[in-house]
C-alpha positions as CSV (number, residue, x, y, z in Angstrom):
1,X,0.0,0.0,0.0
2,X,3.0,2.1,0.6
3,X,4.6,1.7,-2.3
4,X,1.5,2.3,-4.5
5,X,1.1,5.5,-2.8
6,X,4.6,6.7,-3.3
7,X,4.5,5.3,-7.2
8,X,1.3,7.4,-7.5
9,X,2.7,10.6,-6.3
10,X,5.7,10.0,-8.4
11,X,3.9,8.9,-11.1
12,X,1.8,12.4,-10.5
13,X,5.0,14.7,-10.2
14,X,5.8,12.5,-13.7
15,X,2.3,13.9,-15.2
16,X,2.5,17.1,-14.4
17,X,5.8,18.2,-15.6
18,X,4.7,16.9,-19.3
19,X,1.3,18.3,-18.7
20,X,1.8,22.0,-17.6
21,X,2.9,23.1,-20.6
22,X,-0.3,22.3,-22.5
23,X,-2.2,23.2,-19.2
24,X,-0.8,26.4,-19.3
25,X,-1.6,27.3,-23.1
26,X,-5.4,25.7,-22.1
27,X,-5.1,28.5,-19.4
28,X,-3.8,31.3,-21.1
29,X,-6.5,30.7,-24.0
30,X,-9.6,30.2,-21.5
31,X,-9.1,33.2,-19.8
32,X,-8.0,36.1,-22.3
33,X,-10.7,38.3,-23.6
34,X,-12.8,37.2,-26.4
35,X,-13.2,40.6,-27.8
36,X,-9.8,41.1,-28.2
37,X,-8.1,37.8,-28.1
38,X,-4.4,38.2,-27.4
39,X,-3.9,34.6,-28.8
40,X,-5.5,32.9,-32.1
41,X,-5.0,29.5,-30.8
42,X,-2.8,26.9,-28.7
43,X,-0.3,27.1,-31.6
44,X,0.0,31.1,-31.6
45,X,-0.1,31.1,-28.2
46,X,2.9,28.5,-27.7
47,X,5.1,30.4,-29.9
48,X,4.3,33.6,-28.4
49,X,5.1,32.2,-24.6
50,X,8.1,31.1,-26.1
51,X,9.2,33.8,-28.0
52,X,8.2,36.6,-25.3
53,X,8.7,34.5,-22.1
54,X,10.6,31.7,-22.9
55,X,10.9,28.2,-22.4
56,X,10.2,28.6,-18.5
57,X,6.9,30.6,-19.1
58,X,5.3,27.6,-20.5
59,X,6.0,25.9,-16.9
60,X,5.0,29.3,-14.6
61,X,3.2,27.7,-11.7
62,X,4.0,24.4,-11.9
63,X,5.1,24.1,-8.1
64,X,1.6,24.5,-7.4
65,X,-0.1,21.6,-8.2
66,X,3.3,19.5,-7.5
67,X,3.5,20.7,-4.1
68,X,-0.3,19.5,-4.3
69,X,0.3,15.9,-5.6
70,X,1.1,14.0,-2.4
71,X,-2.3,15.6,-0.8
72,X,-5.0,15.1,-3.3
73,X,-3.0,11.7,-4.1
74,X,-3.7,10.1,-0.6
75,X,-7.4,11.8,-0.7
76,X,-8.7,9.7,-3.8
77,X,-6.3,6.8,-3.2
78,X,-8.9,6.7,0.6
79,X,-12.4,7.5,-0.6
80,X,-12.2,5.9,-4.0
81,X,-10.5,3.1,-2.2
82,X,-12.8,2.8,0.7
83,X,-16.2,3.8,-1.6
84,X,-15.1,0.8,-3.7
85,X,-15.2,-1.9,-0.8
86,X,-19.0,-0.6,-0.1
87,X,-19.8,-0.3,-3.6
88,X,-18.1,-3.2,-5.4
89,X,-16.4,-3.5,-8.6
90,X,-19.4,-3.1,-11.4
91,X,-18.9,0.1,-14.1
92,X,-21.6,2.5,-12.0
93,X,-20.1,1.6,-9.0
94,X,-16.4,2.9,-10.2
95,X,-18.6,5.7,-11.9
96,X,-19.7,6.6,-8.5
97,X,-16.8,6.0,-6.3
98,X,-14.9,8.4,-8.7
99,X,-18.0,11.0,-8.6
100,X,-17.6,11.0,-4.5
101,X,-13.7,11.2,-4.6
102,X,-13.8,14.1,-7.2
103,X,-16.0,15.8,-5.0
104,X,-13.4,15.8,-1.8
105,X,-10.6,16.3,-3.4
106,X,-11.7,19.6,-4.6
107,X,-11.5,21.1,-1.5
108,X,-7.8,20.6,-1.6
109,X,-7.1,21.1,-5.1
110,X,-9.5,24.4,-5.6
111,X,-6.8,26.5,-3.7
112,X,-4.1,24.6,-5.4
113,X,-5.6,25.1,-8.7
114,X,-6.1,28.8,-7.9
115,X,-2.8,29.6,-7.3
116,X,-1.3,27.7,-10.3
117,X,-4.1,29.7,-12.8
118,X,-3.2,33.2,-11.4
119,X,0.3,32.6,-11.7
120,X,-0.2,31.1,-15.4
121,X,-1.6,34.5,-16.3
122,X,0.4,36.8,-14.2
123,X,2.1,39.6,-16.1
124,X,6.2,39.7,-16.3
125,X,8.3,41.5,-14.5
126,X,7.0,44.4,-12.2
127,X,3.6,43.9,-13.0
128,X,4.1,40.1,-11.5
129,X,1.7,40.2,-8.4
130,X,2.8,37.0,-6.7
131,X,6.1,35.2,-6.2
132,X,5.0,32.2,-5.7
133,X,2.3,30.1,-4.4
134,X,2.0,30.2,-0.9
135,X,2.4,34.4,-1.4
136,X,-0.4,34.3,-4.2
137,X,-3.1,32.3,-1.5
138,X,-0.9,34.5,1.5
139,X,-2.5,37.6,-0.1
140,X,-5.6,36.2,-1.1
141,X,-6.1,35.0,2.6
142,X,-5.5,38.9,3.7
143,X,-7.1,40.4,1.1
144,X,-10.7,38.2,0.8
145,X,-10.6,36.2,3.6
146,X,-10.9,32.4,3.0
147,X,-13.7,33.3,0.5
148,X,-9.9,34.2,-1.3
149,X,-8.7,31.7,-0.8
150,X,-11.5,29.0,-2.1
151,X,-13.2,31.2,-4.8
152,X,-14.1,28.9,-7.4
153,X,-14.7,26.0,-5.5
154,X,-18.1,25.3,-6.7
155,X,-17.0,25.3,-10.1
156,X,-14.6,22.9,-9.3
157,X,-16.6,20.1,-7.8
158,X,-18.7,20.7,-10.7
159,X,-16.2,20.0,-12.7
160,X,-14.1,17.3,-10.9
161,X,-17.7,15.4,-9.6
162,X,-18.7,14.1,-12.5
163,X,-14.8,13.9,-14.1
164,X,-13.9,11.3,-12.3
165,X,-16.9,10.0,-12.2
166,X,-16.5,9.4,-16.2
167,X,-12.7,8.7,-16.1
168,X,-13.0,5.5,-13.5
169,X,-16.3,4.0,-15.2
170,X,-14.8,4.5,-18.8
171,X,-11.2,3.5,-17.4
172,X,-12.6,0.2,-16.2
173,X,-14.5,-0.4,-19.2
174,X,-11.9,0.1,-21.4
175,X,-9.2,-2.1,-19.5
176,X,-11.9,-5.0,-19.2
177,X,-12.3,-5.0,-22.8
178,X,-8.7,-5.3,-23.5
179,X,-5.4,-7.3,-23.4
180,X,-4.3,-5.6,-20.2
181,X,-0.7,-4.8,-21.5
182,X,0.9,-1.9,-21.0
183,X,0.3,0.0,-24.4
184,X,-3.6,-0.8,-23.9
185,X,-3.6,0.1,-20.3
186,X,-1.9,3.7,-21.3
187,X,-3.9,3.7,-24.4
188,X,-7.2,2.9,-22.0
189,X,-6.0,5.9,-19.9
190,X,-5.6,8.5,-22.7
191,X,-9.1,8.0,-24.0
192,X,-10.6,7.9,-20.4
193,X,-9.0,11.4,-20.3
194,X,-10.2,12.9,-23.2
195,X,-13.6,11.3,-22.1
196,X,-13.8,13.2,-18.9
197,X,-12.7,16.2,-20.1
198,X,-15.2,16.4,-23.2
199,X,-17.8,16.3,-20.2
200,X,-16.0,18.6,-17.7
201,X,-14.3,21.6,-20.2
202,X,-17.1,23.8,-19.9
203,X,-17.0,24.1,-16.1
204,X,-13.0,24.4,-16.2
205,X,-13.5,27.2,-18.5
206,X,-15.9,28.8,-16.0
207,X,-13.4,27.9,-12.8
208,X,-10.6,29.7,-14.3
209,X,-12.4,32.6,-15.6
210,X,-13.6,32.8,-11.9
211,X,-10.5,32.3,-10.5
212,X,-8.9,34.9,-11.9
213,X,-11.3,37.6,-12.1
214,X,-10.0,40.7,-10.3
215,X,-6.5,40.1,-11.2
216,X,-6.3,43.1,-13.7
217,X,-9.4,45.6,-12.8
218,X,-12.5,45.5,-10.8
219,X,-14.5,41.7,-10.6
220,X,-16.6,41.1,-13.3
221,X,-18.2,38.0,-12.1
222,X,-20.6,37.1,-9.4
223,X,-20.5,33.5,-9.5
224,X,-20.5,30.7,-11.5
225,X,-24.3,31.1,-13.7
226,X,-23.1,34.7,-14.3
227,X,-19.6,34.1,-15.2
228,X,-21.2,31.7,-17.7
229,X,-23.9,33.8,-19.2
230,X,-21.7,37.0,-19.5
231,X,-19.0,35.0,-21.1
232,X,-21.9,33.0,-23.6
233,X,-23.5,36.9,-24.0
234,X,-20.1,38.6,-24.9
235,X,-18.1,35.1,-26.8
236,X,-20.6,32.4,-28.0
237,X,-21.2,29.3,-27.2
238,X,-17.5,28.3,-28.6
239,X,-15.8,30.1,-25.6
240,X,-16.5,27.5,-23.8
241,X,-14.6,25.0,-25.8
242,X,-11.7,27.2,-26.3
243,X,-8.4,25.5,-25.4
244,X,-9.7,21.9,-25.6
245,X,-7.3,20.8,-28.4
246,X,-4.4,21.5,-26.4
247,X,-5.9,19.7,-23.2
248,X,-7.1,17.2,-25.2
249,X,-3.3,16.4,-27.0
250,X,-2.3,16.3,-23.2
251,X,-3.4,13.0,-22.4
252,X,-1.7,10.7,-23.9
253,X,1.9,12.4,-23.1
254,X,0.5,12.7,-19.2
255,X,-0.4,9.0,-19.8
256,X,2.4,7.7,-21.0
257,X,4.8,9.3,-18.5
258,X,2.3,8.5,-15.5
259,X,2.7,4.9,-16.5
260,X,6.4,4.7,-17.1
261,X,7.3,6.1,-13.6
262,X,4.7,3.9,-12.0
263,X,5.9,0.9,-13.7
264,X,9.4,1.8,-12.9
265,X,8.8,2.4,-9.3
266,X,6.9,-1.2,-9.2
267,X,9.7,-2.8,-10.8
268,X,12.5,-1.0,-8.8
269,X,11.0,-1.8,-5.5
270,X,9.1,-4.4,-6.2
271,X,9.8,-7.6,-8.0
272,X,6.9,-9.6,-7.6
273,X,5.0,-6.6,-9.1
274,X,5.9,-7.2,-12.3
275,X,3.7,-10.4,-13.3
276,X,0.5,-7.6,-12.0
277,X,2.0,-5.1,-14.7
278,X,1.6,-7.7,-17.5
279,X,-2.2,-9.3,-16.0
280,X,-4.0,-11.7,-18.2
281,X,-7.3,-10.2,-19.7
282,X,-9.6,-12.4,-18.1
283,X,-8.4,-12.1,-14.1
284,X,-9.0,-8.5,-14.1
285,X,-12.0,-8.9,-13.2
286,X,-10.6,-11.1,-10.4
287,X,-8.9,-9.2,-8.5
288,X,-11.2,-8.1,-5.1
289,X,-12.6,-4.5,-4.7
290,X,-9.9,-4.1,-1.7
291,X,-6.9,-5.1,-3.6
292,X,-5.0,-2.5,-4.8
293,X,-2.7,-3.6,-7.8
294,X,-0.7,-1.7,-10.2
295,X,-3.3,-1.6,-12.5
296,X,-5.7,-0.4,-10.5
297,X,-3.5,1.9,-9.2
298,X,-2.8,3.5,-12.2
299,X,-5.9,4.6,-12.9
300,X,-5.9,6.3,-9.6
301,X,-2.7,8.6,-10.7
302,X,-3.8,8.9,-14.1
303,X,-7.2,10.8,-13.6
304,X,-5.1,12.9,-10.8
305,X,-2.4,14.4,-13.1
306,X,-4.1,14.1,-16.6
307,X,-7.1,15.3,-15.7
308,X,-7.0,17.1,-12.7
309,X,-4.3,19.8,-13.1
C-alpha cells in the first residue's frame, strides 16, 4: 500500500511536468478576452510564450499543483479506495466512487488550482503580483478572507464530480475490454481522459475565468451562472470550448509518462509486481474490490495528473 502511494505521487509529479505546458496554453486561451483575443490558438499562443517568455513561461506555476500531488493523491487513493469496498467493482459503481472522490478532493485542489491559474496569467516583471504560491493564496487569505482563498470552488466540484466520475467508469470499461498490457492500459487511460474532459471543459472554462477575475481591474463576475452567461453573452457558445485541443493532445503524453514512472517504481521496489503489470485479460475482473494492484493503481494517478491539473 506504501509503495502504491509513493508510485502514485511520483507517477503524479511524472504527469504534471509533461502536462503544464499544455495546461498552461489551455489557461492562457480560457481566460483572455474574447473581444480582443491576445492569442489565435494553442499554436499562436505557444510560440508567443516562447518567444516573449521563454521556455520557462510555459511551466509558470507548476510548483503548485506538484506541491499538491502527495495531498490530493492520498485523498482519492482513501475514498475511492474505501467507496469501492462498499460499492463493489461493477462500471456504475467505479462511476460513483470516482464521482464522491472528485467531490473531496476539490477542497484541496481548488486552492491549489487557484494559485497555479493566477500565476499562469500573471504579467512579467513588475507587474508580477505573486512570487510564488504560498504568497499568491498569503494575499488572497489577507485580502478576501478564506472566501480568497477558495473562490471557485463550486465550479470545481462541478467540474471534478462528475470527471472522475466518467474517467473510473470509462477506465474500467476500457481495460476489461482489452489485453491488459501496458500500451492498452496507457492507451485505456488517454481515452478515459479525453472522455472526462469532453464532459467537464465547460465548467473548467468557467473555474478559471472565476479564479482569476480581479486580477487586472474591478470583478466582473458574481459567481458561477453569471460568469457563464456573460461569457456566452459577450463570446458564444465556442468560448467554452476554447483551449480543448491542447488539453485534449495532453493526455496521452501525461499518460504515458504517469505509466512509465509507475511501472518503474513497481519494478525497482518491487519484484513480484511485475507479473501484475503484465495481468491476463480475463483475471481482471478477479482481482477483489480491496486489492490494490498496479493496475488499479494506475488509474488512480492517471485521472489525478491528466485530468486534474
Amino acid at each position: 500500500m506504501a509503495l502504491d502511494f509513493v508510485a502514485g505521487c511520483l507517477g503524479g509529479c511524472a504527469g504534471v511536468i509533461v502536462g503544464h505546458p499544455f495546461d498552461t496554453i489551455k489557461v492562457r486561451l480560457q481566460t483572455q478576452d474574447g473581444s480582443s483575443p491576445k492569442y489565435r490558438g494553442s499554436i499562436d499562443c505557444f510560440k508567443s510564450i516562447i518567444r516573449t517568455e521563454k521556455v520557462q513561461g510555459l511551466f509558470r506555476g507548476m510548483t503548485s499543483p506538484m506541491a499538491g500531488v502527495a495531498v490530493v493523491n492520498a485523498i482519492v487513493f482513501g475514498v475511492y479506495g474505501n467507496a469501492q469496498k462498499q460499492l463493489g467493482d461493477s462500471a456504475w459503481a467505479h462511476g460513483a466512487c470516482g464521482l464522491l472522490a472528485g467531490s473531496v478532493q476539490s477542497l484541496v485542489s481548488s486552492p491549489v488550482e487557484l494559485a497555479k491559474t493566477r500565476l499562469q496569467v500573471q504579467g512579467q516583471g513588475s507587474s508580477r503580483a505573486y512570487s510564488g504560491p504560498l504568497d499568491c493564496l498569503r494575499q488572497l487569505l489577507r485580502a478576501e478572507g478564506c472566501r480568497g482563498v477558495f473562490r471557485g470552488l463550486g465550479s470545481t466540484v462541478l467540474r471534478d464530480a462528475p470527471a472522475f466520475g466518467v474517467y473510473f467508469a470509462s477506465y474500467e470499461q476500457l481495460v476489461r475490454r482489452g489485453t491488459g498490457g501496458p500500451v492498452h492500459l496507457m492507451a485505456a487511460g488517454g481515452l478515459a481522459g479525453v472522455l472526462s474532459w469532453m464532459v467537464s471543459y465547460p465548467c473548467d472554462v468557467v473555474k478559471s475565468r472565476l479564479q482569476v477575475d480581479g486580477m487586472t481591474g474591478p470583478r466582473r463576475y458574481s459567481g458561477f451562472w453569471d460568469c457563464a452567461v456573460k461569457s456566452y453573452r459577450n463570446e458564444g457558445a465556442g468560448v467554452f470550448t476554447r483551449g480543448l485541443n491542447s488539453t485534449l493532445l495532453r493526455a496521452f503524453p501525461t499518460n504515458a509518462a504517469i505509466f512509465t514512472v509507475v511501472t518503474w517504481v513497481f519494478r525497482a521496489f518491487d519484484p513480484s509486481a511485475e507479473a501484475d503489470l503484465h495481468p491476463h485479460p480475463h483475471h481482471h475482473h478477479h482481482h477483489p474490490a480491496v486489492h490494490f494492484d498496479p493496475e488499479l493503481h494506475l488509474s488512480r494517478v492517471a485521472v489525478l495528473m491528466d485530468f486534474h491539473f
